[in-house]
C-alpha positions in Angstrom: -95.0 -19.1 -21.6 -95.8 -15.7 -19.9 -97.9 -12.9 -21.0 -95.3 -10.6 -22.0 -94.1 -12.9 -24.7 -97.8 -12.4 -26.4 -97.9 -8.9 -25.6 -95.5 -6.7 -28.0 -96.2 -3.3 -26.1 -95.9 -4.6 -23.0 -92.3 -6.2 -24.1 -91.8 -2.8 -25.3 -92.2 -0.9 -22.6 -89.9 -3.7 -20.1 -87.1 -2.8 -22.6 -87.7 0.8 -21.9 -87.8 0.8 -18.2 -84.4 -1.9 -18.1 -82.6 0.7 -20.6 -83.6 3.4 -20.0 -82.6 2.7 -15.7 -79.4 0.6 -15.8 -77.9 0.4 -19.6 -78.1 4.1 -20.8 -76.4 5.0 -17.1 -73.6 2.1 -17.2 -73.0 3.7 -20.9 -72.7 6.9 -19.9 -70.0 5.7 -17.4 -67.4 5.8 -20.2 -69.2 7.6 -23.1 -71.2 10.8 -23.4 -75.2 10.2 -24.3 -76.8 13.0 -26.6 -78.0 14.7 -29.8 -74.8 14.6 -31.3 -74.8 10.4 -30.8 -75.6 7.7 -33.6 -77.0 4.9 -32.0 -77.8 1.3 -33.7 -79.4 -1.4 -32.1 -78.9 -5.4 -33.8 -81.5 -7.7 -33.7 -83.7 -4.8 -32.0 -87.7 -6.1 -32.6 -89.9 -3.2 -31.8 -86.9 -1.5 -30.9 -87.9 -0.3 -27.2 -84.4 -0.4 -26.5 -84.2 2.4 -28.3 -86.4 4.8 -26.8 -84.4 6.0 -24.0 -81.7 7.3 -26.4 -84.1 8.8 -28.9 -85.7 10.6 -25.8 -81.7 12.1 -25.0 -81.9 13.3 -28.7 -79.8 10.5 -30.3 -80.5 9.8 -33.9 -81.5 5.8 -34.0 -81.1 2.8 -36.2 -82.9 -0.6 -35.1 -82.3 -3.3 -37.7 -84.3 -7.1 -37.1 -84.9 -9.4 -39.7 -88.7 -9.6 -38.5 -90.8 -7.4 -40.7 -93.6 -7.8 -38.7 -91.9 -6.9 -35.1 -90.3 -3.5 -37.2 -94.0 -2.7 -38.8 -95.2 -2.5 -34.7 -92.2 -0.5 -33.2 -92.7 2.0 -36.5 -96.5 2.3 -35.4 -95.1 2.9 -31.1 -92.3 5.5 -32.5 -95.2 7.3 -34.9 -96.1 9.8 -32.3 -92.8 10.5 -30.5 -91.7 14.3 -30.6 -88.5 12.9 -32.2 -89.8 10.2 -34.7 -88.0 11.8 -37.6 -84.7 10.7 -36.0 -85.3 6.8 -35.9 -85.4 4.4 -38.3 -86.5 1.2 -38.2 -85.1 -1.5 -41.0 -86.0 -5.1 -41.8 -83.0 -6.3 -43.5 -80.3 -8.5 -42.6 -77.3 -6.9 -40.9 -74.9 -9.2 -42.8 -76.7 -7.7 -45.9 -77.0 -3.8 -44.9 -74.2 -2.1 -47.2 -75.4 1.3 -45.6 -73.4 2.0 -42.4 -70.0 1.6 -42.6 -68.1 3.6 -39.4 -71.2 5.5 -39.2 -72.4 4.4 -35.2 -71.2 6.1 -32.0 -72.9 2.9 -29.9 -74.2 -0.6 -30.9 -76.5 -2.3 -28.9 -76.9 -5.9 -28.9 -79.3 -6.9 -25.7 -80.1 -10.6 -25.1 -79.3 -11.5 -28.8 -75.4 -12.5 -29.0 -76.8 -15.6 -27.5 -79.2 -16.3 -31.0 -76.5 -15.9 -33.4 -74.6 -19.0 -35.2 -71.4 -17.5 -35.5 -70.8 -15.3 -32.9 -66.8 -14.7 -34.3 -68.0 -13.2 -37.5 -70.9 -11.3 -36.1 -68.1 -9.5 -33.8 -65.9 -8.7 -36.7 -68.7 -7.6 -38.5 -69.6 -5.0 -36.1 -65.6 -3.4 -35.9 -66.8 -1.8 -39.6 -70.0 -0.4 -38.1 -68.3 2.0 -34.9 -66.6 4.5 -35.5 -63.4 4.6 -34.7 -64.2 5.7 -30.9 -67.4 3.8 -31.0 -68.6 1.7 -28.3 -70.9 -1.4 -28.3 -72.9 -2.5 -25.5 -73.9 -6.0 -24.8 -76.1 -7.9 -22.4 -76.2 -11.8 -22.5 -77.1 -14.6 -20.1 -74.7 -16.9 -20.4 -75.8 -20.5 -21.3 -75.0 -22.3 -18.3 -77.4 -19.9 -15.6 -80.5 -21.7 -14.5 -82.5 -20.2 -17.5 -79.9 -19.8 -19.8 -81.9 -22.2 -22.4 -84.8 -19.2 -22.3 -86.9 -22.1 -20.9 -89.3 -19.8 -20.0 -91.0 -19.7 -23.5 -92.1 -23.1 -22.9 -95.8 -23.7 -23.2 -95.5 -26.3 -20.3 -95.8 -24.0 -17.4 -93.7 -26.8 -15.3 -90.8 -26.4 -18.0 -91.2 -22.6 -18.3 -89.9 -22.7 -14.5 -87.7 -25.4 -13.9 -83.7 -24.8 -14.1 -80.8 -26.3 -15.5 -82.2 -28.8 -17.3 -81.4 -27.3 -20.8 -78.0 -28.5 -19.8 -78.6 -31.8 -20.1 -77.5 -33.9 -23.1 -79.2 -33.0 -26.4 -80.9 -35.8 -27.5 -82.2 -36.6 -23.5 -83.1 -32.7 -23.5 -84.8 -32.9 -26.8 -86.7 -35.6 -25.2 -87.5 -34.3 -21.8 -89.5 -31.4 -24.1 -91.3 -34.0 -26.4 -92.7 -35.8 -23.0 -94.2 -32.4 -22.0 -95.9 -31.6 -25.0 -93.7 -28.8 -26.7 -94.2 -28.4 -29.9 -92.4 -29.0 -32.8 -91.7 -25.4 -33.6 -90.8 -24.5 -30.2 -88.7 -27.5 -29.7 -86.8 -26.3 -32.9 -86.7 -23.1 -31.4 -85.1 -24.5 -28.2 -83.0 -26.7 -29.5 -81.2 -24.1 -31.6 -80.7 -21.9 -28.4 -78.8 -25.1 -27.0 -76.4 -24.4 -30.3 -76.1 -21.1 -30.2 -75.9 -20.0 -26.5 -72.5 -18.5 -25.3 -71.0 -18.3 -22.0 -68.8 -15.3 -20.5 -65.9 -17.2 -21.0 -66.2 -17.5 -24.5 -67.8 -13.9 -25.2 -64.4 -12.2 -23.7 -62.5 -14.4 -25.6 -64.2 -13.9 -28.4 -64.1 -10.5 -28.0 -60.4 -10.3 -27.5 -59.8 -12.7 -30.5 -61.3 -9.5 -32.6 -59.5 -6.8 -30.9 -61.5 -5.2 -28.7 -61.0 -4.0 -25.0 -63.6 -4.5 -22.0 -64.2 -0.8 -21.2 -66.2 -2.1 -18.9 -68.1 -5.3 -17.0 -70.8 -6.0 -14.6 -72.0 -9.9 -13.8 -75.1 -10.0 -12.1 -76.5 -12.6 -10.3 -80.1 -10.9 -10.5 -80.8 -9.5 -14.1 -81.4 -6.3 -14.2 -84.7 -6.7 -16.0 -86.1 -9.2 -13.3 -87.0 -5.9 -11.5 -89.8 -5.3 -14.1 -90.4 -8.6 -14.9 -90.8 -9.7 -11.7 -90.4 -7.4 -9.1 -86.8 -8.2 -7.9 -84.2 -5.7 -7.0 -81.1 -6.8 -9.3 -78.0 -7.6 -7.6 -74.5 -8.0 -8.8 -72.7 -11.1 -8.8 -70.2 -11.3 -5.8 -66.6 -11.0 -7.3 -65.1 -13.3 -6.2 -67.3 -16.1 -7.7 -66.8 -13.3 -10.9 -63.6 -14.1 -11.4 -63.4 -17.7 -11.2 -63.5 -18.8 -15.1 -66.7 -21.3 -16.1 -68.2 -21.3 -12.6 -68.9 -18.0 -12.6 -71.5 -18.5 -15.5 -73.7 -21.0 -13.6 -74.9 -18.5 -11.1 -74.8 -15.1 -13.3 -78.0 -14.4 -14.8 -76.7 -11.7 -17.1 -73.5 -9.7 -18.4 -73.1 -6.4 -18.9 -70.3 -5.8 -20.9 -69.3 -2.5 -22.9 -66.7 -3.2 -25.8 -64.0 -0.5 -27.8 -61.6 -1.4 -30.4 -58.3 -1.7 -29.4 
């Protein structure tokens, strides 16, 4: 496990650097960025993916089930010049009555891949935008070298080897047992296995509910591996891109920017 999955400021602050360099700019490709813009993030923790849009003057919503991540990104917003125009919610979104057609842009970074059912979650989300609302995903799909978020392993040989969440579950459930995972982290892993979601099935998906891809970038070096470790991103060549299933064993992240049809 690395530092920065201890360290909730310094998790913050990675978010803000990645968004606030390479989402907010491939946003504002197709769609307009300021005070005038209602902004929700899903699944946001202490919400530093929010900060580069509150700095532009958005007005901000970050919703996470975990009370305790929304109690620490209330106390990093507390002293921003704009604070009175975020809000940070512990609820679940399922459950949140509040916002129907209400948001210009939805973020969902690096949490499609943690949801059960991905086809209701999508459908859920066509009554949050309004009607020339965009959402923003990023994603690494499943099969990518680290696409089982490995890298929270407490084995620091785990934490770096690839592929290997690929394997069958009950041998992969196993492999983790021999290096002395935990049961809790074990669980956590193996639930990634269920959940995780490939391009392939994210664009379908995303058809099935009547969106459009605005727009796409694959990359074969995330984005936020600059700040994380120091590497300059780099997009995935297209024609390995376009090649259906392949493609998602060498892209480390999606980029993907959704409208209703």
């Amino acid at each position: 496990m690395q530092k920065r999955h201890l360290d909730p400021l310094q998790y913050f602050n990675e978010q803000v650097f990645t968004t606030e360099k390479y989402i907010v700019p491939f946003i504002q490709q197709f769609r307009k960025i300021d005070e005038t813009v209602q902004v929700l993030e899903i699944g946001c923790g202490e919400a530093g993916n929010l900060k580069p849009f509150l700095d532009l003057g958005c007005s901000c919503t970050g919703v996470d089930f975990s009370a305790p991540k929304i109690e620490k990104g209330i106390a990093f917003y507390a002293n921003h010049p704009f604070a009175q125009r975020i809000r940070l919610i512990s609820d679940d979104i399922y459950k949140t009555n509040k916002f129907h057609s209400q948001f210009d842009i939805i973020i969902v970074r690096d949490v499609i891949e943690h949801i059960h059912d991905q086809d209701k979650f999508l459908a859920l989300m066509k009554d949050l935008l309004t009607p020339n609302g965009v959402a923003f995903f990023a994603f690494p799909p499943w099969q990518n070298p680290f696409g089982g978020h490995q890298q929270i392993c407490e084995n620091k040989f785990l934490s770096l080897l690839p592929y290997y969440h690929l394997l069958p579950l009950p041998l992969y459930k196993a492999v983790l047992q021999l290096f002395g995972e935990g049961k809790n982290k074990i669980t956590t892993l193996l639930e990634i296995k269920e959940t995780g979601i490939s391009l392939d099935r994210f664009e379908s998906l995303a058809n099935k509910n009547n969106y459009q891809i605005l727009l796409k970038t694959l990359y074969f070096i995330n984005p936020n591996y600059e700040i994380k470790f120091g590497l300059k991103p780099s997009k995935l060549t297209p024609i390995i891109g376009k090649i259906p299933y392949f493609r998602n064993f060498f892209s480390t992240c999606g980029y993907y920017l959704l409208g209703i049809k």
